[in-house]
C-alpha positions in Angstrom: 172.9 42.2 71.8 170.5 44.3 73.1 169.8 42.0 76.5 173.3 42.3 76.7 173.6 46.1 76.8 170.4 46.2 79.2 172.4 44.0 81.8 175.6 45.9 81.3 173.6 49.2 82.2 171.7 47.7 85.0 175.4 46.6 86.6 177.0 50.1 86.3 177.1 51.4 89.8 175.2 54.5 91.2 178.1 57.4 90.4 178.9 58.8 94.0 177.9 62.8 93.6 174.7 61.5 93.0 174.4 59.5 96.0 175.8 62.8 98.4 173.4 65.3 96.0 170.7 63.0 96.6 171.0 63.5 100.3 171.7 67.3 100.2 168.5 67.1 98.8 166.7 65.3 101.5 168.6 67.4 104.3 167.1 70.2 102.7 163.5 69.2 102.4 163.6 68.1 106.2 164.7 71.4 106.6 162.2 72.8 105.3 159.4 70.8 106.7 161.3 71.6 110.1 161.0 75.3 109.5 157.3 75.7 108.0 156.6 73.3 111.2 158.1 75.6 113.9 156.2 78.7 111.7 153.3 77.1 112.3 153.6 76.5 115.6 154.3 80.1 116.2 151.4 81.5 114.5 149.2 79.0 116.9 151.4 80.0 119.6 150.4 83.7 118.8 146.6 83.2 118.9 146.7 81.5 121.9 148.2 84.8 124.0 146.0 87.0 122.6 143.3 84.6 123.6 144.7 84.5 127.0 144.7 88.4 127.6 141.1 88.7 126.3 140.1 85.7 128.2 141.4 87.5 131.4 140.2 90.7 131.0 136.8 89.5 130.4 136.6 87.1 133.8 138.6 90.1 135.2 135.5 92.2 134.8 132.8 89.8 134.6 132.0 89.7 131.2 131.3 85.9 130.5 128.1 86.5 129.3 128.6 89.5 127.2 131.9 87.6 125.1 133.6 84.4 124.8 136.2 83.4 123.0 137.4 80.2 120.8 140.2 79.1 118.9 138.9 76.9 115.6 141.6 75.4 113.4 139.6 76.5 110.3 139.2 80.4 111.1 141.5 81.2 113.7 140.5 83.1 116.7 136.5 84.1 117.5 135.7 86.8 119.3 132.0 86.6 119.9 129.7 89.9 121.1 126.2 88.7 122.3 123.9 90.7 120.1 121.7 91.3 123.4 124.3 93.7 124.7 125.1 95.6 121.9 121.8 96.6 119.9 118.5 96.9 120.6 116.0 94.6 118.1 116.2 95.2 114.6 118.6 98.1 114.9 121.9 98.1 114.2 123.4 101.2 116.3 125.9 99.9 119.1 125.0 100.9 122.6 127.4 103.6 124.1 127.6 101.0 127.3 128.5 98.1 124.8 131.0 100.8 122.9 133.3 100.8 126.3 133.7 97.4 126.6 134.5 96.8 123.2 137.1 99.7 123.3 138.4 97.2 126.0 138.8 94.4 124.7 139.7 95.8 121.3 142.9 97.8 122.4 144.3 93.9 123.3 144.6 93.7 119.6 145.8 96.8 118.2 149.7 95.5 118.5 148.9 92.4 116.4 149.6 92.4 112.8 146.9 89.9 112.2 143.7 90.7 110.0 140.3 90.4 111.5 137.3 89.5 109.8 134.3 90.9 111.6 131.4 89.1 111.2 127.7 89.8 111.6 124.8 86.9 112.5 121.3 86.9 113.2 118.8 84.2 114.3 116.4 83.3 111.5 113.2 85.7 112.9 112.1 87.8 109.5 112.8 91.2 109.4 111.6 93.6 106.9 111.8 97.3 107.4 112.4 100.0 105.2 116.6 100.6 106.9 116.5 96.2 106.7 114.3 94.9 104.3 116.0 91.6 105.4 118.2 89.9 107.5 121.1 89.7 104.9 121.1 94.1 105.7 120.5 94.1 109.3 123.4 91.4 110.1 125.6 93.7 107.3 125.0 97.2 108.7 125.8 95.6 112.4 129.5 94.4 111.4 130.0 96.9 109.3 128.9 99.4 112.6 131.8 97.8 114.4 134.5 97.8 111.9 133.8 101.9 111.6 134.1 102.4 115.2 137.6 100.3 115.5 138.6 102.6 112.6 137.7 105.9 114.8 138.1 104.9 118.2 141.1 103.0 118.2 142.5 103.7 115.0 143.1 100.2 113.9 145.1 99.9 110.2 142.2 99.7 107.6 144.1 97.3 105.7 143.7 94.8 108.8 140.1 94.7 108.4 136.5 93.5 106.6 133.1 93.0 107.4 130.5 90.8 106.3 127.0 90.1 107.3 126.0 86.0 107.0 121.8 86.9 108.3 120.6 83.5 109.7 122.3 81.3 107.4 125.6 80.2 109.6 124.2 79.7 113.0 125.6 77.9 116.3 122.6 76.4 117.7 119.2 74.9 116.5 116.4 78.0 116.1 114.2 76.1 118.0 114.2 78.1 121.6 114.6 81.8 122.3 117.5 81.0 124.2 119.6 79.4 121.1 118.2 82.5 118.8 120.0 84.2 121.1 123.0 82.5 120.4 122.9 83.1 116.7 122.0 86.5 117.0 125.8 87.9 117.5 128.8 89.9 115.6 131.9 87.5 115.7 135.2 89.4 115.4 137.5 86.6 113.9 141.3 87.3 114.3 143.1 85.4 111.3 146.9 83.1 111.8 149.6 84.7 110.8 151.0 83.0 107.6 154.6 82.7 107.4 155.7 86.0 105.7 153.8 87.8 107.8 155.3 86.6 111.3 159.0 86.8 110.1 157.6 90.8 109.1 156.3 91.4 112.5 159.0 89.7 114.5 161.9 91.6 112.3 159.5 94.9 113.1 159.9 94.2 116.6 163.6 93.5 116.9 164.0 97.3 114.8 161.8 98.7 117.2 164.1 97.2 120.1 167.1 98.5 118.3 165.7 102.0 118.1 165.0 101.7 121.6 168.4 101.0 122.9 169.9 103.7 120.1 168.3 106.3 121.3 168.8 106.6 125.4 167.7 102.9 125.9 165.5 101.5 128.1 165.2 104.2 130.6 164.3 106.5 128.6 160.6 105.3 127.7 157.7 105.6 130.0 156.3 101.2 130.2 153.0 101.3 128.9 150.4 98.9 130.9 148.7 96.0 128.2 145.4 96.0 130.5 143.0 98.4 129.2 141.2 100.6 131.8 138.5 98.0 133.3 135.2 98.3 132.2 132.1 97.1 134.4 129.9 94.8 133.0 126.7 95.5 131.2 123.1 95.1 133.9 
């Protein structure tokens, strides 16, 4: 009796709102997979234009060696300031030459929502002075140096912003030469990806700022503002 209940149930056929909610149901996870996809490729797409106006305004003004940039799936964005123009040895004040060129390339990222990570390196040469008694304080006070002055100078949101300091213990090159200690001795600004929330905030932001535009006297009525900062020259 049972066997024969167990075939009965196998032969009863698939009832048919099952079979049409069973592909709404797949429609709507390719939908979704479709949509956190294109997000995705939005945020990427995002990075790379702000890479691209950095990148230009540093060849622009011949500032290769001073900052380079690179785009890592992990992080995001790097923005990496050679410590040899900014401080001198063991200190962690920002040269007024190096301040100018920063305020540069800075202002290409004071539209962006994104949040930047500033982050401060050294090369793995002791330090111990009564301001640094190590490494861990020189490479903190350096980052954190930078984050105050995009607070005062170009008034970035405070919200977008931390600092860290890493001393030798993340480096990009073998300590083996002065020339790759010079490499690890650095501040990296990294600019973060937008995750989805925060791209459908800042593109809805934009199209209220558009309507306000065309609400009040449109387009003619406001003065185009140039997206190349004043150019600096580069550090001798």
């Amino acid at each position: 009796m049972a066997l024969q209940k167990v075939e009965e149930a196998k032969a009863m056929p698939t009832p048919a709102w099952m079979v049409s909610y069973g592909d709404l149901v797949t429609q709507l996870l390719v939908f979704f997979v479709m949509l956190f996809a294109l997000s995705s490729a939005a945020t990427e797409d995002q990075l790379k234009k702000i890479k691209e106006r950095i990148d230009n305004y540093v060849i622009a003004n011949s500032l290769q060696t001073f900052v380079s940039t690179k785009l890592t799936q992990k992080e995001g964005l790097i923005i990496t300031f050679s410590e040899k123009y900014m401080f001198d040895p063991g200190k962690a004040d920002i040269y007024p030459e190096a301040k100018n060129i920063i305020r540069g390339i800075m202002a290409l990222l004071t539209d962006d929502p994104n949040r930047i990570a500033i982050e401060g390196h050294t090369d793995n040469t002791p330090i111990k002075t009564a301001q640094f008694p190590s490494n861990w304080e020189l490479s903190t006070a350096r980052a954190t140096n930078l984050l105050r002055f995009m607070l005062e100078d170009l008034n970035f949101a405070p919200e977008r912003l931390t600092a860290s300091g890493y001393g030798e213990y993340h480096p990009v090159a073998p300590n083996d030469t002065p020339q790759n200690r010079g490499k690890n001795r650095r501040v990296d600004v990294v600019v973060r990806r937008l995750d989805i929330d925060e791209m459908r905030a800042w593109r809805e932001g934009l199209k209220n700022a558009a309507k306000q535009v065309v609400t009040h006297g449109g387009l003619a009525d406001v003065k185009p503002q140039s997206s190349k900062p004043q150019e600096m020259s580069p550090l001798q």
